[in-house]
C-alpha positions as CSV (number, residue, x, y, z in Angstrom):
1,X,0.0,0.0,0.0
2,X,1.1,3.7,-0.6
3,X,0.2,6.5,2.0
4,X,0.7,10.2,1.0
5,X,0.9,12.4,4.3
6,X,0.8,16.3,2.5
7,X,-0.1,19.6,4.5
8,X,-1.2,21.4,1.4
9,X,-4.7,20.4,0.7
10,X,-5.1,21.5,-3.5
11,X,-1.3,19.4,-4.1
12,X,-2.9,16.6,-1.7
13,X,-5.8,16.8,-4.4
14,X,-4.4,16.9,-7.5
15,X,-2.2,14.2,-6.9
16,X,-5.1,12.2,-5.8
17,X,-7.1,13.2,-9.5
18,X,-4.0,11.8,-10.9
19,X,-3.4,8.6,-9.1
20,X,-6.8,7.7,-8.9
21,X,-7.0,8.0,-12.8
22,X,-3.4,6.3,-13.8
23,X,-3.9,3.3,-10.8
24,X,-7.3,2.9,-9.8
25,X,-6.7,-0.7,-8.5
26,X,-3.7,0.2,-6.8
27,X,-4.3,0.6,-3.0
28,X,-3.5,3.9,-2.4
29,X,-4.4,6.6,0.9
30,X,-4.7,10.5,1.3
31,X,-3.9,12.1,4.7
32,X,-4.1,15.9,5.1
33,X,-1.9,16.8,7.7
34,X,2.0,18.3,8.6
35,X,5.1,16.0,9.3
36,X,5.6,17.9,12.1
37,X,3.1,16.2,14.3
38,X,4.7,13.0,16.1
39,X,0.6,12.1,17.4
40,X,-0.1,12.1,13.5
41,X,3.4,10.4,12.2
42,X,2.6,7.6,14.8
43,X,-1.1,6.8,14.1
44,X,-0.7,6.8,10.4
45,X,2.7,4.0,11.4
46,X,0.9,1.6,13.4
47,X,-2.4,2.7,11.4
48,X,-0.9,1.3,8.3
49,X,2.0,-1.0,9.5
50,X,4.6,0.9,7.4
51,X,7.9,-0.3,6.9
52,X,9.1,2.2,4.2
53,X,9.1,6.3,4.6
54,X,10.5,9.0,2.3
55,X,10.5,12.6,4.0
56,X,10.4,15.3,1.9
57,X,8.2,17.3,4.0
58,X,10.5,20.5,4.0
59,X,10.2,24.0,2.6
60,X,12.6,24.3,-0.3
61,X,12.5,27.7,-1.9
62,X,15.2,29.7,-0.7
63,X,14.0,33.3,-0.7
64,X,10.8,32.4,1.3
65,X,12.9,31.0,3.6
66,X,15.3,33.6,3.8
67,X,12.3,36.3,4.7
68,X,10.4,33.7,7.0
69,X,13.3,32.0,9.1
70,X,11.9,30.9,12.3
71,X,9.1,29.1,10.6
72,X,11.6,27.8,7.6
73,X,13.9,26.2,10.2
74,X,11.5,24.9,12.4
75,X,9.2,23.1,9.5
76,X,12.6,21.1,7.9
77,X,14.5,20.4,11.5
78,X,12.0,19.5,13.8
79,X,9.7,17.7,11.3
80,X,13.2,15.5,10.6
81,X,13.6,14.9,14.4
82,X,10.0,13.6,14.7
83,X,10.2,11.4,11.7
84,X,13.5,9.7,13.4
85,X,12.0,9.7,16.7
86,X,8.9,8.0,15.9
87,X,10.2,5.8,13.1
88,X,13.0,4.8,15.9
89,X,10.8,4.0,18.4
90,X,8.3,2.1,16.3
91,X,11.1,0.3,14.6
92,X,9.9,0.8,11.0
93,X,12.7,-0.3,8.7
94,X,13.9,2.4,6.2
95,X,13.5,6.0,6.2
96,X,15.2,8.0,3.2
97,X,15.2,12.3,4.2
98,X,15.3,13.9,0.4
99,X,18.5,16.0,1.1
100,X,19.1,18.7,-1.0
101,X,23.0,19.9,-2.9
102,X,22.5,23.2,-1.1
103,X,23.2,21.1,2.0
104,X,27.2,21.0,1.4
105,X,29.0,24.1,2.6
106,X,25.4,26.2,2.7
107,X,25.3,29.9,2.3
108,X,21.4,29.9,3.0
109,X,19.0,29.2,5.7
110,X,17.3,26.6,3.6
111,X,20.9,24.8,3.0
112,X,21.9,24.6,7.0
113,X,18.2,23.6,7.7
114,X,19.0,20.4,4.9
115,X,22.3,20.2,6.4
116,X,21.0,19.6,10.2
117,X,18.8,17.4,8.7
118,X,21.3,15.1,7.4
119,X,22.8,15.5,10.8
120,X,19.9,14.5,12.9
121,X,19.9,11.6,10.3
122,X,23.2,10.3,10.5
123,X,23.3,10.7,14.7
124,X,20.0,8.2,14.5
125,X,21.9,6.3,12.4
126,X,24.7,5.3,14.8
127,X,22.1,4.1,17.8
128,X,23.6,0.8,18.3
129,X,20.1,-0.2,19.5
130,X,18.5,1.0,16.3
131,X,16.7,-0.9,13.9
132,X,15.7,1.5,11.6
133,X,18.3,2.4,8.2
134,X,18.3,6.1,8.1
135,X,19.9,7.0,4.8
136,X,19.9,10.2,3.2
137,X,19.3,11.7,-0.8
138,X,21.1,14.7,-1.9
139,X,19.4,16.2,-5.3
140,X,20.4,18.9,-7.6
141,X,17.6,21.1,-9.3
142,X,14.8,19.1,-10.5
143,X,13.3,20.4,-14.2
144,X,9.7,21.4,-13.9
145,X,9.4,20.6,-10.3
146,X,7.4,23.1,-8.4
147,X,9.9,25.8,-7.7
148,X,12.0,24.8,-10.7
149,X,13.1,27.7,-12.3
150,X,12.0,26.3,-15.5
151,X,8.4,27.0,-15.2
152,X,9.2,30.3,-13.9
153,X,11.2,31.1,-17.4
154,X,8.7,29.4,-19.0
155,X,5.8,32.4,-17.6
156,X,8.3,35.1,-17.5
157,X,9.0,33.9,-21.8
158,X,5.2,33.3,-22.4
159,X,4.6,37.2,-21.1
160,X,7.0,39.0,-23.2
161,X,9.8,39.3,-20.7
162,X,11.7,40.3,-18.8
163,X,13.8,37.1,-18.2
164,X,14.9,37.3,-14.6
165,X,18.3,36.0,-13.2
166,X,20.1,36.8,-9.9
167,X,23.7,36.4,-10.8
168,X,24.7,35.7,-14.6
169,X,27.7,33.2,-13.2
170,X,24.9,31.3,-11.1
171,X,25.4,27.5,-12.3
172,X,23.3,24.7,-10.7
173,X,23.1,20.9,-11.9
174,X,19.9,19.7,-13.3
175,X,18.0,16.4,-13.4
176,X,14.6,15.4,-14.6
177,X,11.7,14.2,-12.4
178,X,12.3,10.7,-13.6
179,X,16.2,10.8,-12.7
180,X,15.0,12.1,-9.1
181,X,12.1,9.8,-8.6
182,X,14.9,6.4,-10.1
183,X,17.3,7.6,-7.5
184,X,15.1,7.8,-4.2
185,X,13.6,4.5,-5.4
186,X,17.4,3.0,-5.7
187,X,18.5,5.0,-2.5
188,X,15.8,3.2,-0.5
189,X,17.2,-0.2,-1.6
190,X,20.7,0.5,-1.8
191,X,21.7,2.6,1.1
192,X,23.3,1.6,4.1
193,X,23.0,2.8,7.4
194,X,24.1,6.8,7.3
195,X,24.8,6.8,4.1
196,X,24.2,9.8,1.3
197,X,23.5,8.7,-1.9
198,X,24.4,11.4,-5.0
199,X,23.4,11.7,-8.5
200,X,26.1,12.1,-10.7
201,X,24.0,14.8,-12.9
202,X,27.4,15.7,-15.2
203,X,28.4,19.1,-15.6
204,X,26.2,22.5,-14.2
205,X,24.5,24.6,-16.2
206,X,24.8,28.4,-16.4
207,X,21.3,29.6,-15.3
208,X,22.3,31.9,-18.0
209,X,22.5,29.8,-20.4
210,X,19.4,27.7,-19.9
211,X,17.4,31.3,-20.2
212,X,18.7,31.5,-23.6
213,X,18.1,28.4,-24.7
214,X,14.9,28.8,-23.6
């Protein structure tokens, strides 16, 4: 069975439209609610008997986070320490935190959030009396992703301009949805006890570059 927890209710629904349309025999459940409740995380565990999580409950859009920091860091740390916490104590069997690149050496408040993530990961991780494989998933931009810049050239292009870039020596790797969805899938298989698993997504783009192209 698949369980989608989501605090947004119109994402919680589309994806719903969507599933329901592509796998209607596939036995599939929507909870509304936030990550950040360990009442919630633990009913929908023992609820469903679940031995496999994926947390990517965190906010991700640097900016936002930037102007809203107390709320930014407390939605992507303590909704990580809850997830280990209650998956620890329930023993489920894997939990996989999608990382982010922004993580290594971070000049944001988005990136150190993704980076004390990791590190609450990896401390679980080396409980000798732990059960549970924490491992961890760093990705690089992901095209057409909600945030991606892509989308955002894409309306800036379809209105006449202007194109908008911060910095015209920005570079950031890319991958597609289906690169990012392969690798969680292999991460949640492969990965060992504290271990990160990378994409090797070749050589970075110039944000530049992809505006022109585009």
């Amino acid at each position: 069975k698949l369980v989608l927890l989501e605090i947004n209710e119109p994402s919680l629904y589309q994806i719903q439209r969507e599933l329901k349309n592509k796998f209607p025999e596939k036995n599939i459940f929507y909870i509304l609610g936030s990550a950040s409740s360990k009442k919630l995380l633990s009913n929908i565990i023992k609820t469903y008997k679940l031995d496999l999580i994926f947390h990517a409950a965190a906010y991700k859009h640097v900016p936002l986070v930037e102007e809203n920091p107390i709320i930014g860091l407390e939605n992507n740390i303590f909704s990580t320490l809850n997830i280990c916490e209650v998956t620890h104590n329930l023993k489920v069997e894997k939990v996989v935190l999608i990382s982010s690149d922004k993580a290594v050496r971070p000049t944001n408040l988005m990136g150190v959030s993704k980076r004390i993530s990791e590190l609450i990961f990896q401390a679980y991780s080396i409980n000798k009396k732990n059960n549970t494989c924490f491992s961890m998933v760093r990705f690089g931009n992901v095209l057409g992703s909600s945030g991606s810049v892509v989308p955002l050239f894409r309306e800036q292009i379809y209105k006449g301009g202007p194109v908008t870039i911060t910095d015209k020596n920005m570079v950031r790797y890319f991958m597609t949805i289906e690169e990012a969805s392969y690798l969680v899938i292999q991460a949640s298989a492969l990965a060992k006890d504290g271990e990160i698993l990378l994409l090797d997504m070749g050589e970075p783009i110039f944000i530049k570059t992809l505006a022109e192209k585009m």
